[in-house]
N, C-alpha and C positions, 0 to 999 in steps of 0.2 A: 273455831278455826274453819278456815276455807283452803280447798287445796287446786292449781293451777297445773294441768299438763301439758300447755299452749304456751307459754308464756305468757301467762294474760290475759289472752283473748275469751276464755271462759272457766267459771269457777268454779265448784262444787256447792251444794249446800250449805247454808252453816251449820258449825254440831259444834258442842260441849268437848272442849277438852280434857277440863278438868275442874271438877267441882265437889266442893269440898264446905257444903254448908248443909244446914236440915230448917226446917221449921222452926226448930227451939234454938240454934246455935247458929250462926252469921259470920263466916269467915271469909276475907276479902282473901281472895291470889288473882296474882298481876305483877308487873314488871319483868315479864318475861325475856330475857335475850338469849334468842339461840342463835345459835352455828353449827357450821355443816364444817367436820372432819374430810377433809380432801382425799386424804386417806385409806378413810377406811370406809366412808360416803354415809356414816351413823349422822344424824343430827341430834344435837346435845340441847335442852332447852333447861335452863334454870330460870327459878321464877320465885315469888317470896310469897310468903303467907301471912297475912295478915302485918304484914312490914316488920317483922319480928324474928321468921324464920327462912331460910335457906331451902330449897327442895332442888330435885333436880331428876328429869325422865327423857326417855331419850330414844330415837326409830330408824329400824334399819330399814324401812319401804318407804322412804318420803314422804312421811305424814301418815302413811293410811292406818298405823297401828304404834300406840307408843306403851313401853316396858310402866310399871308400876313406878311412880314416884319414889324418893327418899331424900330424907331427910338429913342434912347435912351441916350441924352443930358446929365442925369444925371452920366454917367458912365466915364467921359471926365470933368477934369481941363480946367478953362479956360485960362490957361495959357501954359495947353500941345496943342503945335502944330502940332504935328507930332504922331496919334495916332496908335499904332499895338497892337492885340490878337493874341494869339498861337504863332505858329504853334505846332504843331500841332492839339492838340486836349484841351479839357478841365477834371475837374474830378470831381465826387462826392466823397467826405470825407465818414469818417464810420456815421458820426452822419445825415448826411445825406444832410448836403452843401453842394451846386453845387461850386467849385470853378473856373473860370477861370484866369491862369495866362497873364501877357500883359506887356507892355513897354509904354514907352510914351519920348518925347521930348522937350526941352522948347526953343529946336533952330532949324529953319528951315532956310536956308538964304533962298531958290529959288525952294519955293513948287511947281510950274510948269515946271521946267526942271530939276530938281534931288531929289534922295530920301538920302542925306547928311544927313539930318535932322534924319535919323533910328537909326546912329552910335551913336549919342549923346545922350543917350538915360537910363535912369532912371527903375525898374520893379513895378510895380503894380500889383494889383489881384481887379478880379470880383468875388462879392459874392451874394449866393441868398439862404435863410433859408426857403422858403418858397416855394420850388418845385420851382422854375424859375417865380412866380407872379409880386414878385418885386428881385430886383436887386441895388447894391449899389458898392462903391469901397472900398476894406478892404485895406490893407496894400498898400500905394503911392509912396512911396519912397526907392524902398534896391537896392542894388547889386552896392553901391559903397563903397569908402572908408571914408564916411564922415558916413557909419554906424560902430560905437563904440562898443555896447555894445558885450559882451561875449556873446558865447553861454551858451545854457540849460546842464549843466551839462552830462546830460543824452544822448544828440544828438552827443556830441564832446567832445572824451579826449585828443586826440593829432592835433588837425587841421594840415596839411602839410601846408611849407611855400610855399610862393611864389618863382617863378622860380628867380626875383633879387635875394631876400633873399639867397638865396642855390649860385648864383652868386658870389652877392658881399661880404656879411658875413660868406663864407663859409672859407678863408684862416685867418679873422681875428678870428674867432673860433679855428680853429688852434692852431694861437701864443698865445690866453689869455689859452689854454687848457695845452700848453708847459710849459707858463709861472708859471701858479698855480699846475703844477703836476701832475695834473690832465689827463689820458688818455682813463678815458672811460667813461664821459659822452658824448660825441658826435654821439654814434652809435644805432643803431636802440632800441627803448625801453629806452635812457639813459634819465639820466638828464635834458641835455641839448636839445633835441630834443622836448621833452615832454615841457618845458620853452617855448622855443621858437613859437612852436605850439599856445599856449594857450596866450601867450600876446600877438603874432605879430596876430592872428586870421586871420591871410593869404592873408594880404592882396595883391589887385591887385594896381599894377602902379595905378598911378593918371588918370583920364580920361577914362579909359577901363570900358565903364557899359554896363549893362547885355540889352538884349533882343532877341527877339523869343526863350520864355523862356515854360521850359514845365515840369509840377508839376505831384509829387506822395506824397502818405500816407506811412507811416510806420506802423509800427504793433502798436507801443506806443502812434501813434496819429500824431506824426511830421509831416508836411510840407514840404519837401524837392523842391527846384529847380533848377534844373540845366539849366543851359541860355549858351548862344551865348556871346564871347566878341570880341572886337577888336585884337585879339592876335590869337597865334595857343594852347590855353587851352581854357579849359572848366570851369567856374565857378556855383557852388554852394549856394544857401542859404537856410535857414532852418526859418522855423516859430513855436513855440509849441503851439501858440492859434488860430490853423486852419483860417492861414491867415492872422490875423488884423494885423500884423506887422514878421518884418526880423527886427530884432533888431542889428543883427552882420553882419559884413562887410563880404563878399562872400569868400569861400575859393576855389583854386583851385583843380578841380578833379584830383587826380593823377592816371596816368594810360592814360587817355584822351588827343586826338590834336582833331586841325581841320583845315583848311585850313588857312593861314597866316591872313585870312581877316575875316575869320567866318564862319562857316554854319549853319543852321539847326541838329536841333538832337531831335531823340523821345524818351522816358524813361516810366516805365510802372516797379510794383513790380508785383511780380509773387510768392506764393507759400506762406508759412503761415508764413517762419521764416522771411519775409518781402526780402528778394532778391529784386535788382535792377534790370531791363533789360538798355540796351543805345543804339541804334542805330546809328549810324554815319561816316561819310567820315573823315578819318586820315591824307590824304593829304602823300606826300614822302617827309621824311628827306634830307636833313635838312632843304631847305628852304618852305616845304608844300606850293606850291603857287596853284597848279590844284583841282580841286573837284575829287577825287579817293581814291580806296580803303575802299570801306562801308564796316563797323566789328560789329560784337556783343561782347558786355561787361556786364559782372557783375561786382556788386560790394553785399558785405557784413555787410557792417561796414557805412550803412548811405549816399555812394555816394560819402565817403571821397578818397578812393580809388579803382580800377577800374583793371580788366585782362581781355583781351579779349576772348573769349569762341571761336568764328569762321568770317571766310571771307563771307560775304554776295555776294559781287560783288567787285572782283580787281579794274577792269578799273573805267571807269568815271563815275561819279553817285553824287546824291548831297541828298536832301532832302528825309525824311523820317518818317514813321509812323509805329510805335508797334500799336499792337492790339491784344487781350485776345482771345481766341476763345472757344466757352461753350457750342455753339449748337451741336446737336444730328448726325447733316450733320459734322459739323466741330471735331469731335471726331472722327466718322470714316474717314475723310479725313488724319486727323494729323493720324491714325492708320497704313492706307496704305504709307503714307510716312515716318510711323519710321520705318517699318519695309520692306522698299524697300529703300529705301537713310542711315538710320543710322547701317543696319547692325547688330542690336539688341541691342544697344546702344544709350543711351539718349545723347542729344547734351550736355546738362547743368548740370554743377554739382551743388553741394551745395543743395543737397537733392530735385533738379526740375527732376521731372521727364520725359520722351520723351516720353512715353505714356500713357493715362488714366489722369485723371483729367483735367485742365482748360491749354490750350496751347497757344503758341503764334504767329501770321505771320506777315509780314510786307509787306509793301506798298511802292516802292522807286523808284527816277527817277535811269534815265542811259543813257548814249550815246554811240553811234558806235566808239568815234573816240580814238585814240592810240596813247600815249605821248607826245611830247611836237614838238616845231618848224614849220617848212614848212610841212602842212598839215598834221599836228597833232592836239589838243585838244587844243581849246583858250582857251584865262586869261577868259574870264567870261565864266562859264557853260552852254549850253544850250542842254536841254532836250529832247533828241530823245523819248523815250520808260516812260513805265510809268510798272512795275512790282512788280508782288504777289509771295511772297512766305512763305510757312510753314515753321518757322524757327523748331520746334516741338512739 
């Protein structure tokens, strides 16, 4: 852990938060997502052990000193074998639940030589109504296609179909469009777009579920989260009772890739009229197989769809963390670099402004190395650098 009393501008050492291994015994913890209680200004950090168990420790001096971990059985089916929180972080709701989003698994073939058992994988949420005292599991089960039900009217009026869909039913829309006379319900706003949206509710192929999934509120109250899938998109779900359930089958973000296989992505609203932010690696068309290319995205419209706003870092990079910035240090920080980097001009449209009120920077890996082949960038990513910066 590192800790920041500038916002940013400079760090502390790094140190051991938490370590839980010896010589003879090898225990992974990771998947950390905390959040900071508004309230009562404690941050709550839950985190898994060995992908199996539940923990959770928690600091009332921002960072400098955190309470002994524990253990918490009750937050884990016993039938999920394969347990993950975050990444990256957690949230508090307006009413003032702490929510944590998470994944789970009910297949693991060969828990000691691979983490197989992550892809297969189901979303959940952690919830706690009572400042982080006690803790329970709210919604168990979404971000496949065996969830049915519509959305809230209010969260989604056109859900985008799925990438098959726009595939496969795209020339048979055509000839039924030829056949009946019809030529203009197909196109943006029509008929048939709007149809299609709303009964197919977007769905993903068979088998592609969500995980290292990472939640925001909306101004209405909604639930929104965008997850990790097996694919190079991005999937979506939406809850309207802060959590207990995803009733509807995930939609794809459009606007959004990621690497052929998945990465990591941080999401955070920003501003009153409820704006998304998205952090994330895009990966190069067409086949996105490398970790590259981190961008920043908004969206407007709920997460439904997505433009990118700016290039974070071209080259290789993979995981990453939004974060709000509000302190006193962190105001004039974000001052001196809007108006030495932006030129007098806000990054963000859509009424965010680049200086003066609540900003935002990120946290993301990176590596030295430069495209593909003989001594270029490997299939799997590994992490040189670890970099901060003021998005604005």
């Amino acid at each position: 852990m590192r800790r920041s009393t500038d916002g940013g501008g400079s760090w502390s050492p790094l140190e051991i938060l938490i370590s839980n291994s010896t010589a003879e015994e090898i225990n992974v913890v990771g998947n950390a997502a905390p959040v900071v209680d508004r309230a009562t200004g404690r941050i709550w950090l839950p985190y898994n052990r060995n992908n199996q168990e539940t923990w959770i420790t928690y600091s009332d001096d921002a960072g400098a000193t955190w309470a002994p971990s524990t253990l918490h059985p009750e937050l884990q089916k016993s039938g999920w074998l394969w347990v993950g929180i975050g990444p990256p972080g957690g949230l508090q709701l307006s009413s003032g639940r702490l929510l944590i989003p998470g994944y789970h698994s009910e297949f693991w073939p060969a828990p000691d030589q691979s983490s197989f058992g992550s892809g297969l994988t189901k979303g959940h949420v952690l919830l706690s109504d009572d400042h982080g005292e006690t803790w329970r599991i709210g919604a168990d089960d979404f971000g496949h296609l065996s969830n049915e039900a519509s959305y809230p009217s209010s969260i989604v009026h056109s859900a985008p179909s799925s990438p098959e869909e726009e595939k496969e039913g795209g020339e048979e829309e055509e000839e039924e469009e030829e056949e009946e006379g019809g030529g203009g319900g197909g196109g943006e706003g029509g008929e048939g777009a709007a149809t299609s949206g709303l009964e197919v509710a977007s769905a993903l192929s068979s088998g592609r579920y969500v995980n290292e999934c990472q939640a925001a509120e909306l101004p209405d109250g909604t639930v929104v989260i965008n997850s990790r899938v097996f694919s190079d998109r991005r999937a979506m779900s939406f809850s309207a009772d802060g959590g207990e359930s995803f009733p509807a089958a995930p939609v794809w973000a459009e606007g959004l890739h990621e690497t052929f296989q998945g990465c990591e992505g941080s999401m955070v609203v920003v501003g009153s009229n409820g704006t998304l932010l998205y952090s994330g690696v895009q990966g190069r068309p067409p086949a996105r197989i490398y970790r590259e290319d981190l961008g920043l995205f908004t969206s407007d419209d709920g997460g439904l769809t997505w433009s990118r706003e700016l290039t974070v870092w071209e080259g290789s990079s993979a995981y990453s963390a939004l974060a709000p910035l509000t302190s006193s240090a962190g105001k004039e920080l974000r001052r001196k670099r809007y108006l030495k980097g932006m030129g007098g001009k806000g990054v963000l449209g859509n009424g965010v402004s680049g200086d003066g009120g609540s900003g935002v920077a990120i946290l993301f890996e990176r590596s030295n190395c430069q495209g593909s082949g003989p001594g270029g960038c490997p299939l799997i990513f590994l992490p040189e650098h670890i970099s901060f910066q003021v998005l604005y």
